[in-house]
C-alpha positions in Angstrom: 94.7 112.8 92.9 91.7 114.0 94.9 92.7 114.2 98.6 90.5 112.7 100.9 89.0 114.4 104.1 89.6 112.4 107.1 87.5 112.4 110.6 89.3 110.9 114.0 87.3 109.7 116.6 89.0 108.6 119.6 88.2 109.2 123.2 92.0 108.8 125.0 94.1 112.2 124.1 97.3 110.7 123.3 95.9 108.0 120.5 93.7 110.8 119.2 96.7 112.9 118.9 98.9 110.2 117.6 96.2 109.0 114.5 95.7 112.5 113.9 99.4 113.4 113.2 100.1 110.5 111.4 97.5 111.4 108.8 98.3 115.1 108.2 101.6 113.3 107.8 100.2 112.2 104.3 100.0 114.4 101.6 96.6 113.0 100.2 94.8 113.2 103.0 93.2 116.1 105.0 92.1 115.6 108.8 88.9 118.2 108.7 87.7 117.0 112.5 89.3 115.5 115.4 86.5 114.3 118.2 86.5 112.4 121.5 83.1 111.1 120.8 80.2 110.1 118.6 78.2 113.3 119.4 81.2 115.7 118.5 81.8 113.4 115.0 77.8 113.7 114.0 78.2 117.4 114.1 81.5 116.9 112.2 80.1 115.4 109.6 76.6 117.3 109.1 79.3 120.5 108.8 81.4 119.2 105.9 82.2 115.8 103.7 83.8 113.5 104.8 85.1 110.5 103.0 86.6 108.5 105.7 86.3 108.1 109.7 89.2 106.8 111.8 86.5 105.3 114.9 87.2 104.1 118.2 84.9 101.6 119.5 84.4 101.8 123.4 83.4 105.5 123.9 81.6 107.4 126.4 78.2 107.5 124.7 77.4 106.1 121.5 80.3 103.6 120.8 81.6 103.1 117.2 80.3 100.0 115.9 76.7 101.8 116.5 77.7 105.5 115.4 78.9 103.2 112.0 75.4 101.8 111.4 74.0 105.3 111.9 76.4 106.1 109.2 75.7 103.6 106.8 71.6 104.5 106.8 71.7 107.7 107.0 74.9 109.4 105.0 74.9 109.0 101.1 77.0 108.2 100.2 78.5 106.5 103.7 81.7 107.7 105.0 84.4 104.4 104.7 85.3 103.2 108.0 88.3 102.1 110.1 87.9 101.1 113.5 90.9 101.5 116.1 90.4 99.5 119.1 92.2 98.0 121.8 89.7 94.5 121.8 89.5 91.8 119.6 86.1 91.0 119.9 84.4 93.3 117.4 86.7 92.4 114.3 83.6 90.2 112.9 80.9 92.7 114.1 83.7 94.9 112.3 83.7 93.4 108.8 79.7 92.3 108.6 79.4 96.2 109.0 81.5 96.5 105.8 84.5 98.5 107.6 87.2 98.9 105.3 90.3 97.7 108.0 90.3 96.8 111.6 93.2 98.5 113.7 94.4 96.8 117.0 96.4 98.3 119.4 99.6 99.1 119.7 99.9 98.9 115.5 103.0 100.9 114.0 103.0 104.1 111.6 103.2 101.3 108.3 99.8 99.5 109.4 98.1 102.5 109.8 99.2 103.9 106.3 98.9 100.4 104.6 95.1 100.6 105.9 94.5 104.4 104.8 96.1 103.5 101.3 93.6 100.5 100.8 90.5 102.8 101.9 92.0 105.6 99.1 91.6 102.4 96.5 88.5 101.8 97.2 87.1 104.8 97.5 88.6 106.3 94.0 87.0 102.4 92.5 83.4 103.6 94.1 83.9 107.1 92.6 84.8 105.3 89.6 81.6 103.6 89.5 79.8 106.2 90.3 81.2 107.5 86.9 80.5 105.2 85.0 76.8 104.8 86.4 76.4 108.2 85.0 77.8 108.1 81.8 75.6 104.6 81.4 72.3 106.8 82.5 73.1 109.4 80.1 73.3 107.0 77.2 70.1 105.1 78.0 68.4 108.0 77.9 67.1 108.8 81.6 65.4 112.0 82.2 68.7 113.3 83.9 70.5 112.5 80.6 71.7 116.0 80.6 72.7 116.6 83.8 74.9 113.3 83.8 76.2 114.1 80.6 78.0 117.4 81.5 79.2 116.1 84.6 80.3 113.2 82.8 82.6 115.8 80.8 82.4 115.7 76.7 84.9 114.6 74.2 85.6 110.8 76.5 83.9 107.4 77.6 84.5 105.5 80.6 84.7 101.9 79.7 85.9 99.5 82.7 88.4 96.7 82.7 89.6 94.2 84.4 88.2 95.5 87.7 89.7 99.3 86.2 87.9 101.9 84.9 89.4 103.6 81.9 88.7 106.9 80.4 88.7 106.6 76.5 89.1 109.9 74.7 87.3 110.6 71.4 90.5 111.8 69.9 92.2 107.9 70.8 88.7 106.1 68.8 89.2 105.3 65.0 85.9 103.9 64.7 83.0 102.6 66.8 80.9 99.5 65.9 77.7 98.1 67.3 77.8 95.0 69.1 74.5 93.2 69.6 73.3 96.1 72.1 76.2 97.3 72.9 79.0 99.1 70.8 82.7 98.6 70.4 85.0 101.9 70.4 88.6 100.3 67.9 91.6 102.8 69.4 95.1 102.6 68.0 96.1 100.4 70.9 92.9 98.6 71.9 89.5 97.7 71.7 87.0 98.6 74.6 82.9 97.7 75.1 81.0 99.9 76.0 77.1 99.3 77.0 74.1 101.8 75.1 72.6 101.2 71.8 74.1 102.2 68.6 71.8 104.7 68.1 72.2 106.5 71.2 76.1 106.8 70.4 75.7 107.9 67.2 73.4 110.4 68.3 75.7 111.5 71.7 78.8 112.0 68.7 76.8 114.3 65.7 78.9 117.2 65.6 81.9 115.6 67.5 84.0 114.7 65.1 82.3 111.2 64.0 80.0 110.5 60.9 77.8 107.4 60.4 79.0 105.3 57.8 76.7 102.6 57.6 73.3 101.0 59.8 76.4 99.8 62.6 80.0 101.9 62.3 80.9 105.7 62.8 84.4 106.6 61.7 86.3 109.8 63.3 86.4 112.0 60.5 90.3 112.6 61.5 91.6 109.2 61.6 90.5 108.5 57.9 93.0 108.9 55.4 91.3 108.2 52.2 87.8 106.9 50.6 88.2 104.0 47.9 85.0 103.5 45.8 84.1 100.1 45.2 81.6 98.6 43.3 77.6 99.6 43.2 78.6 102.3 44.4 79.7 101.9 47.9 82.5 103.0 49.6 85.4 101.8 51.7 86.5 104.1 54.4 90.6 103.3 54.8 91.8 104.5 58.2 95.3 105.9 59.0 97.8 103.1 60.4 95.2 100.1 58.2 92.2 98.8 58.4 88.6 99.7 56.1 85.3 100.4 57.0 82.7 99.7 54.7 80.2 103.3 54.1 76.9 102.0 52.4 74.7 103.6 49.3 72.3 105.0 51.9 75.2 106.9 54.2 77.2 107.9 51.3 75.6 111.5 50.9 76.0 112.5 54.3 79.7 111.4 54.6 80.2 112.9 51.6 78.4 116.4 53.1 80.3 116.4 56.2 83.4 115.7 54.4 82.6 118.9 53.0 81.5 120.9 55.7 
């Protein structure tokens, strides 16, 4: 898991001493600054990343809730925030701002880590995205198409879920099969959608393993156990643990040519 690097604000000694040793207490975090005010954090964060501020409101100087908007237009992307006050009446200034939790004073060890183990969620789902909004360029076709592609990393997809994203590994496909425009990758255990045209997929897997089969299906080579010849001379493709795959006159000669190869 990718640990996250942390940045406490906090003007009074003892509370900036106290958040800060209660998140080096965590394994999966890393506290990279600890400032008394706005001015110290902005150098803080131009230095190195950070993925999420622990902010005090009422500071000498620039108080949180405007040191946060700064933030917001001007850092992408944005640091997550938490605000630790001692005053209730910024909690809806708090949450229009899109802060992740709202900490009010005195709170206990357990609220503070149930608050910093919501922000990691969040923050691994918009890296998640972030993923997939690369992999999704690459296969439309985007002039960065390459660049996305090897950070994307070969030989996967990223397909998401029920509010998860998933990573789906060529070796776990049996066959993929278009959809309208988007495709449908058939693993042992499940099926997943996928968005990009056929083409484009068939196109991102030449050489990886996959051959077209006919106008809408590719098979992985690997997961076919046998061909069956059927009548006019097509083909049926019949995949390890069931299931058939129809390959048409007009792919038969290159399945048949990478079967050899």
């Amino acid at each position: 898991m990718k640990r996250l690097n942390v940045l406490v604000v906090e003007d009074e000694d003892l509370a900036r001493e106290r958040l800060a040793r209660l998140v080096r207490a965590r394994p999966d975090f890393d506290v990279v600054a600890v400032c008394r005010n706005c001015d110290e954090a902005a150098d803080a964060i131009a230095a190195q990343r950070v993925d999420l501020a622990l902010l005090d409101i009422q500071m000498p100087g620039t108080d949180g809730i405007v040191f946060s908007r700064m933030l917001a237009a001007n850092r992408e992307p944005a640091p997550s925030v938490i605000f630790v006050t001692a005053h209730r009446r910024y909690a809806c200034t708090a949450f229009e701002i899109e802060a992740d939790d709202y900490l009010l004073k005195p709170f206990d060890s357990a609220r503070l880590h149930r608050a910093l183990d919501a922000a990691q969620r969040r923050l691994q789902g918009r890296e998640a995205l972030s993923l997939v909004e690369r992999v999704q360029a690459a296969l439309t076709g985007t002039a960065e198409s390459a660049a996305v592609e090897a950070k994307a990393g070969p030989g996967r997809f990223v397909v998401r879920e029920n509010g998860r994203f998933l990573l789906v590994r060529h070796e776990e496909i049996r066959w993929i099969e278009a959809d309208g425009r988007d495709c449908i990758l058939h693993c042992a255990r499940a099926d997943h959608h996928i968005d990009g045209p056929f083409v484009d997929i068939a196109q991102r897997l030449a050489g990886e393993g996959f051959v077209q089969v006919n106008r809408s299906a590719l098979v992985r080579i690997d997961a076919v156990a046998s061909f069956e010849e059927m009548f006019k001379g097509n083909l049926v493709a019949v995949l390890r643990g069931g299931g058939e795959v129809p390959v048409s006159r007009r792919f038969r000669r290159q399945v048949m040519q990478r079967l050899a190869g």
